[in-house]
N, CA, C and O atoms as CSV, one atom per row, in Angstrom:
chain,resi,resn,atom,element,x,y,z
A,1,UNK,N,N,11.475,13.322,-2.136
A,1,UNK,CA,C,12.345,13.071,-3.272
A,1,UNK,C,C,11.611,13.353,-4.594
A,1,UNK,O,O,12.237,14.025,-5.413
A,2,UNK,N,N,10.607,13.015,-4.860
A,2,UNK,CA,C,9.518,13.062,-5.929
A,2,UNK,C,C,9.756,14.215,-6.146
A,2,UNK,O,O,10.273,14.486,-7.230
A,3,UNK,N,N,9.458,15.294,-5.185
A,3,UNK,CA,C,9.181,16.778,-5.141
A,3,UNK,C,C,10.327,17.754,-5.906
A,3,UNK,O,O,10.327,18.693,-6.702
A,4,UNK,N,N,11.207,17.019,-5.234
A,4,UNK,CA,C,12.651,17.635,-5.645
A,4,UNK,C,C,13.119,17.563,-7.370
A,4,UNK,O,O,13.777,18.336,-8.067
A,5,UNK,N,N,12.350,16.087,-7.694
A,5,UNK,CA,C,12.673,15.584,-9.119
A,5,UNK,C,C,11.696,16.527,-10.161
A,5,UNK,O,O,11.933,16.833,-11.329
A,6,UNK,N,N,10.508,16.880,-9.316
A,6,UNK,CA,C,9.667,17.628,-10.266
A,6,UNK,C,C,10.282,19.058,-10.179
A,6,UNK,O,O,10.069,19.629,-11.248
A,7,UNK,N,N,10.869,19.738,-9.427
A,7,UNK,CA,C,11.775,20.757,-9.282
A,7,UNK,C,C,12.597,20.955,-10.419
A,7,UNK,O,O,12.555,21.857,-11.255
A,8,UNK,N,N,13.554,19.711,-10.300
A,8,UNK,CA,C,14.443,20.244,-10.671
A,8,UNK,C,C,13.899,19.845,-12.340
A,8,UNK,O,O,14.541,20.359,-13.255
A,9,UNK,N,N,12.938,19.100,-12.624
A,9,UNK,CA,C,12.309,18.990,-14.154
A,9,UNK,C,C,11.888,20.317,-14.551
A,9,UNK,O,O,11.983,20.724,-15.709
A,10,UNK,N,N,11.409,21.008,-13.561
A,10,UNK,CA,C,10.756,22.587,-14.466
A,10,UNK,C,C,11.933,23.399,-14.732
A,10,UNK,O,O,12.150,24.207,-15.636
A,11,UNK,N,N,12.941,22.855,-13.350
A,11,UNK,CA,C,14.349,24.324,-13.505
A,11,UNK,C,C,14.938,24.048,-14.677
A,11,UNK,O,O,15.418,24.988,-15.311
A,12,UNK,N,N,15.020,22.650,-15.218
A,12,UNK,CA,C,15.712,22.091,-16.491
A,12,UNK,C,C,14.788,22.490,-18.138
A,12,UNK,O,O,15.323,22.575,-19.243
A,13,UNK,N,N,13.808,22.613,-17.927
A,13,UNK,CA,C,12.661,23.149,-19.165
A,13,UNK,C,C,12.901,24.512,-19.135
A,13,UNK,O,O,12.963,25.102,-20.213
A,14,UNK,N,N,13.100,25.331,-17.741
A,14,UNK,CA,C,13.138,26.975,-17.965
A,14,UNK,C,C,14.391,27.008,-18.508
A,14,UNK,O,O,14.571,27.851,-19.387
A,15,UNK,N,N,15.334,26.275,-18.191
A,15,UNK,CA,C,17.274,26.617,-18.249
A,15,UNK,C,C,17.370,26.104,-19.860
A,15,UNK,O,O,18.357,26.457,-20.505
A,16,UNK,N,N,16.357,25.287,-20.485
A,16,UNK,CA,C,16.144,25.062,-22.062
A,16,UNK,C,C,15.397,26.015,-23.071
A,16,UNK,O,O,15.509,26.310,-24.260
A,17,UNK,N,N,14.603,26.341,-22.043
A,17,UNK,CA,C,13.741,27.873,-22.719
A,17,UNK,C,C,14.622,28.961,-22.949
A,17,UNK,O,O,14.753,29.561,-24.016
A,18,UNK,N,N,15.295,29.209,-21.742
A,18,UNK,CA,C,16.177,30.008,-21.747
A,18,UNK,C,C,17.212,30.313,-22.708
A,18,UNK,O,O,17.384,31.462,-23.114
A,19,UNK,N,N,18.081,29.087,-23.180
A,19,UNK,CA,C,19.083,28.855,-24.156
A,19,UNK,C,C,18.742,28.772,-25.157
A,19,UNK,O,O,19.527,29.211,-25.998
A,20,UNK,N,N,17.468,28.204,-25.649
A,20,UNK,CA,C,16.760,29.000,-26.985
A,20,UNK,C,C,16.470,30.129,-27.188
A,20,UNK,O,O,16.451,30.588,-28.330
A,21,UNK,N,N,16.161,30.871,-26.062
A,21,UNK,CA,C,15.757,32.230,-26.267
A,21,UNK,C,C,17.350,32.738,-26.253
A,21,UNK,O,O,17.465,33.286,-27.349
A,22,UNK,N,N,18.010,32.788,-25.900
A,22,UNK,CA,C,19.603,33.219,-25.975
A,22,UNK,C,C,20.090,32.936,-27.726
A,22,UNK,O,O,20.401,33.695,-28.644
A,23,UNK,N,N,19.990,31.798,-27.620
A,23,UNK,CA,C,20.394,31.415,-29.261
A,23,UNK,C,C,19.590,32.263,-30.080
A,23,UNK,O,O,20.108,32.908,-30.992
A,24,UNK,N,N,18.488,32.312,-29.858
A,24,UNK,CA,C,17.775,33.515,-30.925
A,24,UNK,C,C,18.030,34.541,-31.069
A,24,UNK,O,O,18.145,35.085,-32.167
A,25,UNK,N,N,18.257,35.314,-29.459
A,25,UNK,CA,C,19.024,36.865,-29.801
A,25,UNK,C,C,20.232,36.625,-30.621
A,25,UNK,O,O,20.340,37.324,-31.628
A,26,UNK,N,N,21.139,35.780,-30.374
A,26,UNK,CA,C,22.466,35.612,-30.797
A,26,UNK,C,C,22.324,35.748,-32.309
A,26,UNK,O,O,23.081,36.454,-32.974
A,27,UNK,N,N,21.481,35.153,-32.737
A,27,UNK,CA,C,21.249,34.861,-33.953
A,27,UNK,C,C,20.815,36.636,-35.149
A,27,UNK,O,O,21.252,37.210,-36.147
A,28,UNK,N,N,19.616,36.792,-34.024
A,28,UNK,CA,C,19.499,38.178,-34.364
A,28,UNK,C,C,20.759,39.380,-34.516
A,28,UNK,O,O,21.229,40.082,-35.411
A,29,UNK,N,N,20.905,39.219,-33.549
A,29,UNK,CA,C,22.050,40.077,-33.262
A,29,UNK,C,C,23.409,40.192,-34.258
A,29,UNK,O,O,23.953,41.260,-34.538
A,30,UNK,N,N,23.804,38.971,-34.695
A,30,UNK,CA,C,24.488,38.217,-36.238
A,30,UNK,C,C,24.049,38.853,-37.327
A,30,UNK,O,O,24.755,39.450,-38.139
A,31,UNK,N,N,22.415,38.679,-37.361
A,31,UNK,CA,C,21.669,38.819,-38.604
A,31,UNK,C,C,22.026,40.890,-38.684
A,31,UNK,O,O,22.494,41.444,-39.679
A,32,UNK,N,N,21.761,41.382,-37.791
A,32,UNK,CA,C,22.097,42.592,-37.639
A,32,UNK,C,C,23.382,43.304,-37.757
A,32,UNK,O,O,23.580,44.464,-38.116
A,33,UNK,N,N,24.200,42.416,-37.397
A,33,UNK,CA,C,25.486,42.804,-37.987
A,33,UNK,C,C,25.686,42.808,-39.318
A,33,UNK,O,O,25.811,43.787,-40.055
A,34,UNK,N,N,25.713,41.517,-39.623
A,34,UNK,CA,C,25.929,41.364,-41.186
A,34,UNK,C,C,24.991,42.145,-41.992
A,34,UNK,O,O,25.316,42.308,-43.168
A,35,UNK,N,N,23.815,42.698,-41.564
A,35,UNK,CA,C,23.700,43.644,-42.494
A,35,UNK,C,C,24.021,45.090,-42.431
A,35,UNK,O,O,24.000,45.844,-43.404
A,36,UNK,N,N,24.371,45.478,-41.006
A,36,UNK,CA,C,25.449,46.696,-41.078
A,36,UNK,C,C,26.823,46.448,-42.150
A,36,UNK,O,O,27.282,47.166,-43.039
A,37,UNK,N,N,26.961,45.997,-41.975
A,37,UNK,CA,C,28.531,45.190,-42.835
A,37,UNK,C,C,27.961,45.450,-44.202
A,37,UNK,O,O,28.782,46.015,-44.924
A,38,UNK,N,N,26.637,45.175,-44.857
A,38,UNK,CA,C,26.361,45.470,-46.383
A,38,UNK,C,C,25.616,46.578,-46.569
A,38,UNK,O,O,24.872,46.775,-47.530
A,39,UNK,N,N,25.864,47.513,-45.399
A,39,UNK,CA,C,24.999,49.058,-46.106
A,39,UNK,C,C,24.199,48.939,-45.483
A,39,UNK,O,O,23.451,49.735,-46.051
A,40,UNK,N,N,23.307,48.361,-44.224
A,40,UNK,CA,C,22.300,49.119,-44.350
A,40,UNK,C,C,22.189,50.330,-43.550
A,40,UNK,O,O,23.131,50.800,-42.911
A,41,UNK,N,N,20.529,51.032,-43.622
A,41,UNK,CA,C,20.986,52.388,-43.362
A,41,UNK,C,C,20.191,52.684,-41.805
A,41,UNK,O,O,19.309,52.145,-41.137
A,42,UNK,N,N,21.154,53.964,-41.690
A,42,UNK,CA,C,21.148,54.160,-39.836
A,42,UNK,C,C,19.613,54.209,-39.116
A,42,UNK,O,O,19.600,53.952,-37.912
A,43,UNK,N,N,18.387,54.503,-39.732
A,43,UNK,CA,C,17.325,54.081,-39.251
A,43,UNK,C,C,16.864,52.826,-38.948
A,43,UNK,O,O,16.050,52.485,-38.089
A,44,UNK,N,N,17.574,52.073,-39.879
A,44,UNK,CA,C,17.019,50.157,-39.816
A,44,UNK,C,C,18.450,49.931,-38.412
A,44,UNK,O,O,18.377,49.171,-37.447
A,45,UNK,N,N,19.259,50.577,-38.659
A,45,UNK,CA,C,19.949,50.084,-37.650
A,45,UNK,C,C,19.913,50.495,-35.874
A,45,UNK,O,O,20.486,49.982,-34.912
A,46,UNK,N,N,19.145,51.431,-35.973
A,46,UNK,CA,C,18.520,52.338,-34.311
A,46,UNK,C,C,17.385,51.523,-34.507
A,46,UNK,O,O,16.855,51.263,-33.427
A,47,UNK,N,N,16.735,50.956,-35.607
A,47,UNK,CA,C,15.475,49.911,-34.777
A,47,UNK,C,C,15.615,48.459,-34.965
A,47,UNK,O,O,14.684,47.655,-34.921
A,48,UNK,N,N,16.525,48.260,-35.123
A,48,UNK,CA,C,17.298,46.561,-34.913
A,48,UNK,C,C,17.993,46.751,-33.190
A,48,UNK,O,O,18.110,45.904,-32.304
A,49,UNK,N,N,18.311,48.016,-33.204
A,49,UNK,CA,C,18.961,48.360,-31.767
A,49,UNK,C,C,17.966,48.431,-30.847
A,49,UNK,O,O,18.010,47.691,-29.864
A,50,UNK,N,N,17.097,49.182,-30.999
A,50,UNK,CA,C,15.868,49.144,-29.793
A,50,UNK,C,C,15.461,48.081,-29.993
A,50,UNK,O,O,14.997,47.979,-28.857
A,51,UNK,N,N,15.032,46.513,-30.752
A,51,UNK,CA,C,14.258,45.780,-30.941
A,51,UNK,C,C,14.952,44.819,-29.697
A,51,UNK,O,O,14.423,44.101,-28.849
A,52,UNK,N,N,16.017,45.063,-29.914
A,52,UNK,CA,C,17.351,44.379,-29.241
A,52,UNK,C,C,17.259,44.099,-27.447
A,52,UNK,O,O,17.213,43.128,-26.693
A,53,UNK,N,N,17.270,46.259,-27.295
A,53,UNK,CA,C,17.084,46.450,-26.135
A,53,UNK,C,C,15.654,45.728,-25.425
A,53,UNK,O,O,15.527,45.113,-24.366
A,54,UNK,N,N,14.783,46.042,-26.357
A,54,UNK,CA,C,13.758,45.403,-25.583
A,54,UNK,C,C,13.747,43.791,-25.644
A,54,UNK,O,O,13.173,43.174,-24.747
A,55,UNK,N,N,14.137,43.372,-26.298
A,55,UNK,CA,C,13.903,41.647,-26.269
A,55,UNK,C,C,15.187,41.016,-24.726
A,55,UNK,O,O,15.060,40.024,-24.008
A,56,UNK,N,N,16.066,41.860,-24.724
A,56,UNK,CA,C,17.000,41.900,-23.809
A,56,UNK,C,C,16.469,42.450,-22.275
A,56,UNK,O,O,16.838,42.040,-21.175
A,57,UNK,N,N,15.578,43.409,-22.553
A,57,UNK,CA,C,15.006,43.606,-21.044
A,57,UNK,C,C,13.417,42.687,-20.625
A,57,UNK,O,O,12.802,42.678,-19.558
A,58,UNK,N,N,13.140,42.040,-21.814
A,58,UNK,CA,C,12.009,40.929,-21.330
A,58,UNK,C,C,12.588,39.655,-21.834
A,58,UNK,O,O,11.952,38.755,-22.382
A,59,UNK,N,N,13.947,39.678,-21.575
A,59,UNK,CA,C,15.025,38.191,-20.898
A,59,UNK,C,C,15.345,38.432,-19.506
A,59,UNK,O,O,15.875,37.547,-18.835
A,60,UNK,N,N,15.084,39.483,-19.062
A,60,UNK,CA,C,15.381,39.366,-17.485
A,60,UNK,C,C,13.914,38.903,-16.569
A,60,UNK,O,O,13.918,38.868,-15.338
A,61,UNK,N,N,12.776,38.588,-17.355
A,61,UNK,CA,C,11.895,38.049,-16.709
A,61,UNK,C,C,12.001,37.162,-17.094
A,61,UNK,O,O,11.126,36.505,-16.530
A,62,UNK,N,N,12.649,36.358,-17.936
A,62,UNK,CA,C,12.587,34.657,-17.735
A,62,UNK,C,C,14.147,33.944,-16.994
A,62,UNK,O,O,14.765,32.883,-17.080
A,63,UNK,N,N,14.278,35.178,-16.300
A,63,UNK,CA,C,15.626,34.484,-15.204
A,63,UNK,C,C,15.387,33.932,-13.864
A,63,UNK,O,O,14.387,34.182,-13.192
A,64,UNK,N,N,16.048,33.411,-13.622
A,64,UNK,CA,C,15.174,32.152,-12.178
A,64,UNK,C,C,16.355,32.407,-11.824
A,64,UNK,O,O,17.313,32.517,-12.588
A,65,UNK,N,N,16.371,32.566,-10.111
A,65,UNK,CA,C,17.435,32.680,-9.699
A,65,UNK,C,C,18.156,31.025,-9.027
A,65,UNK,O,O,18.627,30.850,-7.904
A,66,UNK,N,N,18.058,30.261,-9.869
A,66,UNK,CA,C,18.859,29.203,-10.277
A,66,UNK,C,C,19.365,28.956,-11.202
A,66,UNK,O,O,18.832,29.142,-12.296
A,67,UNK,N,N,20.694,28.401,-11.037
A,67,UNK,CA,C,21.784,28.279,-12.212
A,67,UNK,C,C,21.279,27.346,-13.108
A,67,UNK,O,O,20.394,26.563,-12.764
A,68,UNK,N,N,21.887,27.356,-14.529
A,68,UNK,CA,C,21.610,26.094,-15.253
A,68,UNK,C,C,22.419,25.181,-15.553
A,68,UNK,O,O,22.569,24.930,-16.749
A,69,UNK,N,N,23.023,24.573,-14.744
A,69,UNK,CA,C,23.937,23.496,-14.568
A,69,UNK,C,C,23.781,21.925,-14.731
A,69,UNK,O,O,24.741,21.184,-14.517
């Protein structure tokens, strides 16, 4: 039982890591819009886009294949 409780304590710290790191892209991703929306220009916006892609493909290494429920 112990074992299980320390389990499911780390799955609950990763599934919190996780949703911060989510809220941050989200956030980014906002911040990036709204400044498409005031001009800015198509180079800042292809590297707000790749910054994107990559922060999005090193979120698939902090996925556990347990839900966060």
């Amino acid at each position: 039982m112990q074992e299980i409780k320390k389990q499911n304590d780390i799955l609950k710290a990763t599934c919190y890591d996780y949703e911060d790191f989510l809220r941050s892209l989200q956030k980014k991703v906002q911040d990036g819009e709204d400044k498409v929306e005031n001009g800015m220009g198509e180079s800042k916006l292809e590297e707000l886009q790749n910054a994107r892609k990559q922060e999005q493909e090193e979120s698939v290494m902090l996925r556990t294949p347990h839900s966060c429920g």
